[in-house]
N, C-alpha and C positions, 0 to 999 in steps of 0.2 A: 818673619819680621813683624815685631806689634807698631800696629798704629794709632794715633788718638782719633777715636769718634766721638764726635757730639748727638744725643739723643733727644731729640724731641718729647716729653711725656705729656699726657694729658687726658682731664674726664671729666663727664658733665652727667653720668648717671651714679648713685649710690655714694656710697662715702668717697668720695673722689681722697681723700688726702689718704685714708687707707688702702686705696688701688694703685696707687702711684708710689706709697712708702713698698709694698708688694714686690713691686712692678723691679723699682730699685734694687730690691735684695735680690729678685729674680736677675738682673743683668751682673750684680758682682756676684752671683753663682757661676755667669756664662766661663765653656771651658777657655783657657789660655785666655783669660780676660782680667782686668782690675779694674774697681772701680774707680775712679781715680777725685772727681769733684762731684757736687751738685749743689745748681743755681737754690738761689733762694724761690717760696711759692709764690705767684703770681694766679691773681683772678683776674678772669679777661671773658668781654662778652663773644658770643660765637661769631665767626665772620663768614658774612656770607648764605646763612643759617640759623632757624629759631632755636628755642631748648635754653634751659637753665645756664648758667654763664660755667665759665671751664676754668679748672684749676691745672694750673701749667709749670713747666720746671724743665731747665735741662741739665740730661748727667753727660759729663766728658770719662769716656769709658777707651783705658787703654785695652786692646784686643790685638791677637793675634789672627781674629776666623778673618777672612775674605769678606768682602763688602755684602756678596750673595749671603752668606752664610749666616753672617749677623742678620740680616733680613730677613732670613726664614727665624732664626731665632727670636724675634720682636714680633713678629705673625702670632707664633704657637704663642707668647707668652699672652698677645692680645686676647690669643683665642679661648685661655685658658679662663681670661678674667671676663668670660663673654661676650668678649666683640661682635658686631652682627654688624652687616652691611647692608640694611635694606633698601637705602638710598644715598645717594654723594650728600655730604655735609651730616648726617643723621648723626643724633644724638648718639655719645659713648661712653662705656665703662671704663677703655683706656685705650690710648692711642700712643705708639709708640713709633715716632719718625726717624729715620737714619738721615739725619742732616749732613754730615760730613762726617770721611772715612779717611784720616790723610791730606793727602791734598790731590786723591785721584777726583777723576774727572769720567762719570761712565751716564751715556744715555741708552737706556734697552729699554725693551718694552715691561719690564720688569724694575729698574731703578735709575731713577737721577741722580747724580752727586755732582755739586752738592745738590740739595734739595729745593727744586725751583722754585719755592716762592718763600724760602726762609728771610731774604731779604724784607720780603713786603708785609711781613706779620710781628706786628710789635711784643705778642706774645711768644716769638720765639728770638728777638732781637735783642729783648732787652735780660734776658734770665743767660743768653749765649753770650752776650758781650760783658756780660758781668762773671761770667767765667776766665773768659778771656777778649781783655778791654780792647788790645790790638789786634784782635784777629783781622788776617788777610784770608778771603778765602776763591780759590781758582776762579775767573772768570766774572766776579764783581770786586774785585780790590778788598779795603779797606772796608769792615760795615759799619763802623761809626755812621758816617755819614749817610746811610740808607735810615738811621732814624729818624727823620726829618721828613720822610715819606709816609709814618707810621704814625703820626700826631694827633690825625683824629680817631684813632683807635681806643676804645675803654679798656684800661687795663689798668689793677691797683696792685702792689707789692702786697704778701701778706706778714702778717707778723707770725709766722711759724715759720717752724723748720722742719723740711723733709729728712728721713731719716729712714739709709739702708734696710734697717731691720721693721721687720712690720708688727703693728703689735699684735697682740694674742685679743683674739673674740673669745668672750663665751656665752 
């Protein structure tokens, strides 16, 4: 059975709109997947954390793999695009969040769903409910109204558009 997941994207080292447009093609490659939307970009300062500000976007990717699966999936693609962990909040080349998978509901010490603090970050509030205005999501209702918690957040829309296919370097 496929489900709709929503994906978290985002980078604050190197061409960030070229690791994300990447990143994009990389998930409508994933197997038994489609991609299906993606949010307009959003620049947002880091929360929480210093480093250059973050360019941010979510894709809603219908999929067939398992909540696990997808996960290992957005790992390796992170890892491909150099993700390094050297410390919690640390600056990235790309972050790829499994925000909701469904409307499952999983706490392991490996995944939350949904994602527990999607609510409280205006760069994943406002790119997701502009995907989908009404979303209800397990266990916080309605997120409209969680934007109201996110106000003193800096975060500006930008005037591009992400786009599945990434361009050609040379």
């Amino acid at each position: 059975m496929r489900e709709l997941a929503y994906i978290g994207l985002g980078a604050n080292l190197g061409d960030t709109q070229q690791a994300l447009e990447q990143a994009l093609a990389e998930l409508a490659a994933l197997p038994d997947s489609r991609l299906v939307a993606v949010s307009g970009a959003y620049r947002s300062a880091p929360v929480d954390a210093g480093g250059p500000d973050f360019l941010n976007a979510v894709a809603a990717l219908e999929t067939g793999l398992a909540p696990e699966a997808l996960l290992d999936a957005l790992l390796a693609i992170e890892l491909a695009h150099g993700r390094e962990r050297p410390y919690r909040h640390a600056p990235r080349t790309l972050d790829l969040d499994l925000l909701l998978h469904g409307q499952q509901q999983i706490a392991s010490p490996r995944l939350s769903l949904p994602h527990p603090r999607l609510h409280q970050r205006a760069f994943v509030l406002l790119p997701l409910l502009e995907l989908a205005a009404g979303l209800v999501v397990p266990g916080l209702g309605a997120l409209q109204p969680h934007l109201q918690g996110t106000q003193g957040q800096a975060i500006e829309r930008l005037p591009i558009t992400l786009s599945a296919v990434p361009r050609v370097t040379r």
